[in-house]
KELUMSE-779301 format. One line per field, with one value per residue (C-alpha): residue number from 1; x, y, z. Coordinates in steps of 0.2 Angstrom, whole numbers, plus 2048, in hexadecimal, padded with zeros to 3 digits. Last residue first. Layout:
num: NUM,... $
X: X,... $
Y: Y,... $
Z: Z,... $
//
This chain:
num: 258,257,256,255,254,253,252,251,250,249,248,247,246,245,244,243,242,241,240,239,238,237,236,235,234,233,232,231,230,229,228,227,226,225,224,223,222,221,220,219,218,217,216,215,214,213,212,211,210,209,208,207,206,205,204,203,202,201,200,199,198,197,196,195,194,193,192,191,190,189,188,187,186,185,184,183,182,181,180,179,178,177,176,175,174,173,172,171,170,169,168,167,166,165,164,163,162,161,160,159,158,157,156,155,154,153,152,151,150,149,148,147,146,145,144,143,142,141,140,139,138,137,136,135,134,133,132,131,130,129,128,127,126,125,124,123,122,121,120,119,118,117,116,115,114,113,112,111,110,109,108,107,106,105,104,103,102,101,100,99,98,97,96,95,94,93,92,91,90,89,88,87,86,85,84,83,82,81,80,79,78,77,76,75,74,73,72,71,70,69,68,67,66,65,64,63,62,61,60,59,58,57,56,55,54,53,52,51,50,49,48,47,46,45,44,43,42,41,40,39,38,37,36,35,34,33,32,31,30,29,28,27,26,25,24,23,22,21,20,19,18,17,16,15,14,13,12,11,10,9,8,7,6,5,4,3,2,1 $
X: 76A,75F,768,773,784,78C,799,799,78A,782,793,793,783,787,798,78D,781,78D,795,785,784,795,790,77E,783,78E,782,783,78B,79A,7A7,797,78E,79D,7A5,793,792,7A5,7A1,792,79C,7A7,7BB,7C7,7C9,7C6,7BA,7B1,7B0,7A9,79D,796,791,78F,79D,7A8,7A4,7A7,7B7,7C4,7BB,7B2,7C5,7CA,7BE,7BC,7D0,7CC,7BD,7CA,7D8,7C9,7C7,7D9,7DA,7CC,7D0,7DF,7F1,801,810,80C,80F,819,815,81E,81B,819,820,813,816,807,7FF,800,7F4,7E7,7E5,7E4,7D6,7CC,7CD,7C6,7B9,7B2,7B4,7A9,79C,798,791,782,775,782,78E,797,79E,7A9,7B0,7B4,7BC,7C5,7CC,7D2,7DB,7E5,7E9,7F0,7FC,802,805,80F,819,81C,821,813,813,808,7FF,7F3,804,80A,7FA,7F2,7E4,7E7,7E4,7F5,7FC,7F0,7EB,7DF,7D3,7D2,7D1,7BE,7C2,7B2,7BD,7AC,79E,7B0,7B3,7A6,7A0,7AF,7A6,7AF,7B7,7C1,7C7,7CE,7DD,7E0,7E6,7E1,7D8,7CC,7CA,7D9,7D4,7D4,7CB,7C6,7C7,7B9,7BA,7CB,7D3,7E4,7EA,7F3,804,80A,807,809,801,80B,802,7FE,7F8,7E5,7DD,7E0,7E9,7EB,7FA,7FC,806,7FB,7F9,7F3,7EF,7E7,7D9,7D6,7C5,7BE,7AD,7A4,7AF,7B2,7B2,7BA,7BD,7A9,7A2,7B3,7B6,7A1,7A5,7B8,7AF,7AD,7BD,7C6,7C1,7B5,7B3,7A6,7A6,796,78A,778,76E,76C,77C,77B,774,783,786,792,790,798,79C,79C,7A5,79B,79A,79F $
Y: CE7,CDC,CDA,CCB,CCA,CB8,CBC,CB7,CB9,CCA,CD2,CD0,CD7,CE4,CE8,CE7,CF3,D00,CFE,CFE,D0F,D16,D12,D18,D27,D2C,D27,D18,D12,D11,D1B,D25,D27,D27,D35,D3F,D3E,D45,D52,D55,D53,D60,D5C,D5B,D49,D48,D55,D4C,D3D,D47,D50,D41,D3B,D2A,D2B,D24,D0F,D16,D1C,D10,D07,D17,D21,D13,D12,D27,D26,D17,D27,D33,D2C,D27,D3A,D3F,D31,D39,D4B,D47,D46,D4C,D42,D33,D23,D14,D04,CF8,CE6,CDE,CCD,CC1,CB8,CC1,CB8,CA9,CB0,CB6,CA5,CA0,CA8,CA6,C91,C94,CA1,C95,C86,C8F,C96,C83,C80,C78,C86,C85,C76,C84,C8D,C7E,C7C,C8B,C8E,C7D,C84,C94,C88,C81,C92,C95,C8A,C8B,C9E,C99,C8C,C99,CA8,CB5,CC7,CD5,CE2,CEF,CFA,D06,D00,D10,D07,CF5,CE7,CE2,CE4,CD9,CDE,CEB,CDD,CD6,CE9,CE5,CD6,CCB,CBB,CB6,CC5,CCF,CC2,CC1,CD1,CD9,CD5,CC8,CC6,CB9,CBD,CAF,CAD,CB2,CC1,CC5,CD6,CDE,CEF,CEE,CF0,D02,CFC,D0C,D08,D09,CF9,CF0,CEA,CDF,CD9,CC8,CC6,CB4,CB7,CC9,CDA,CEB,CF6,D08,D13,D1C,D15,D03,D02,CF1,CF0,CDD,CCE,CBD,CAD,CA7,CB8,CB9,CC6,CCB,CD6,CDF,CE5,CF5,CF5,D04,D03,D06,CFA,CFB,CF0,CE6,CE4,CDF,CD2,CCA,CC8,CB4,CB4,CBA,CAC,CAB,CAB,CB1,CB5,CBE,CB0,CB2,CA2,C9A,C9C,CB0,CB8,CC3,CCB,CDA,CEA,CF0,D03,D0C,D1B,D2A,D31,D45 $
Z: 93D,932,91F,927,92B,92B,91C,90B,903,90C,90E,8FA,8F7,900,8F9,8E7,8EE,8F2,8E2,8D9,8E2,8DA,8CA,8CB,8D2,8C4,8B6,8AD,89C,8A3,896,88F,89F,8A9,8A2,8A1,8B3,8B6,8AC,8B6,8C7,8C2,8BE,8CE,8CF,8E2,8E0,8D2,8DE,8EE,8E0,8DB,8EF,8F5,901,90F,90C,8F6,8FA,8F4,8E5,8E0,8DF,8D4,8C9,8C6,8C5,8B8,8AF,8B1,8A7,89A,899,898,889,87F,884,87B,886,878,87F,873,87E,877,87F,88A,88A,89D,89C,8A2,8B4,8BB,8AC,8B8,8C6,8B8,8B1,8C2,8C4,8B4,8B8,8CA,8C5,8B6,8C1,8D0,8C3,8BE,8AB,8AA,8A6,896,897,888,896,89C,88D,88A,89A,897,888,890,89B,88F,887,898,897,885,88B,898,88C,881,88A,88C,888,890,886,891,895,8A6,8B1,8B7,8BD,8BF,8B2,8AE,8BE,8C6,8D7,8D2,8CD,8E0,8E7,8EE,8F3,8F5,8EB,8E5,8DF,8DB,8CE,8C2,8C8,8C1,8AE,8A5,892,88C,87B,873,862,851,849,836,83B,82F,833,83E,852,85A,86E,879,88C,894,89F,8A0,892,892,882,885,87B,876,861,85B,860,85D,86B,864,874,86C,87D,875,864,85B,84F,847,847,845,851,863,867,879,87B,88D,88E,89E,89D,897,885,87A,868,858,84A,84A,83B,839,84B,84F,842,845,859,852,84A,85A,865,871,886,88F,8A1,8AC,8AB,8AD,8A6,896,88E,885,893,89A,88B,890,889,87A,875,865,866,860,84F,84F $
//
């Protein structure tokens, strides 16, 4: 059976490392029409200005039209239309971008629409909120198209509060089949996996604490997160470690002598 094609984050592509992107659908209209199927490493928010279409996300059918905001978070498996006709941008970031600032760990988790276990990845807009926020998606671009030039601090500033305000989005309900694929009971393991890593990972370093806690084998759980993650177990869970570290590093007085 043909694997899922998954996309990693481009984190080169402006002339120095930056962890946000934003671009409009057109421009992804290529890699959807060679793999209408594909799972994502990185969180992607894809606002339709125009067009009326099904888009599936973890095999769940979402009825897309202009005003809703698709939520992704990473590994989740994205069903586009061959060849779709909707319009609109994709912003697309890796945690990093914001974790590495707002140093809270449980920052992302506190947006409905991105946290685990979330009760639908589509959200709606009214029309003056959604006016609002396309505004400041523009300046994102704009800001990211200064290149080596562009300031981190505007980027994070302008991302965040576009975050605040789609709190006030309507939440869209989705119709769930009753029947759970080993597909979707996989990707359920692999946010319980993120989840659990983001809460324990001070207590423990250790696989098979994590598979426990989801009771599936450690190398089940390590082949999860090689095809969903694209990195082993312990490598997830120690760039967590590393990332806190990094973080205690920059934004408090401790230092890396004891």
């Amino acid at each position: 059976m043909k694997s899922i094609v998954q996309y990693h984050f481009v984190n080169e592509k402006y002339g120095k490392t930056l962890l946000i992107d934003i671009v409009p659908i057109s421009e992804i209209n290529k890699y959807i029409e060679k793999e209408p199927i594909h799972r994502l490493t990185f969180y992607d928010m894809t606002f339709i200005t125009s067009g009326n279409e099904n888009v599936f996300i973890n095999q769940t059918e979402l009825h897309v039209r202009s005003g809703d905001v698709i939520c992704s978070i990473p590994g989740e498996i994205w069903s586009w239309p061959k060849q779709t006709a909707m319009q609109g941008y994709v912003l697309l970031f890796e945690e990093e971008f914001l974790f590495s600032f707002f140093n809270d760990k449980q920052f992302i988790n506190k947006f409905r629409y991105l946290k685990h276990g979330r009760t639908s990845p589509l959200i709606r807009l009214n029309k003056e909120l959604f006016k609002n926020v396309i505004g400041y998606l523009e300046q994102i671009n704009n800001e990211i198209q200064l290149g080596v030039s562009s300031s981190e601090h505007v980027l994070r500033a302008l991302v965040y509060l576009i975050l605040a305000l789609l709190e006030r989005a309507e939440v869209v309900p989705v119709m769930t089949n009753d029947t759970i694929t080993k597909e979707e009971q996989a990707n359920r393991h692999i946010q319980a996996f993120v989840q659990l890593v983001d809460e324990h990972y001070l207590r423990s370093h250790d696989v098979q604490f994590f598979a426990d806690k989801l009771f599936i084998t450690a190398n089940y759980l390590n082949r999860m997160t090689k095809e969903y993650l694209g990195s082993t177990s312990k490598s997830f869970i120690l760039n967590r470690v590393m990332q806190e570290a990094k973080n205690l590093l920059n934004y408090t007085s401790l230092s890396v002598a004891r």
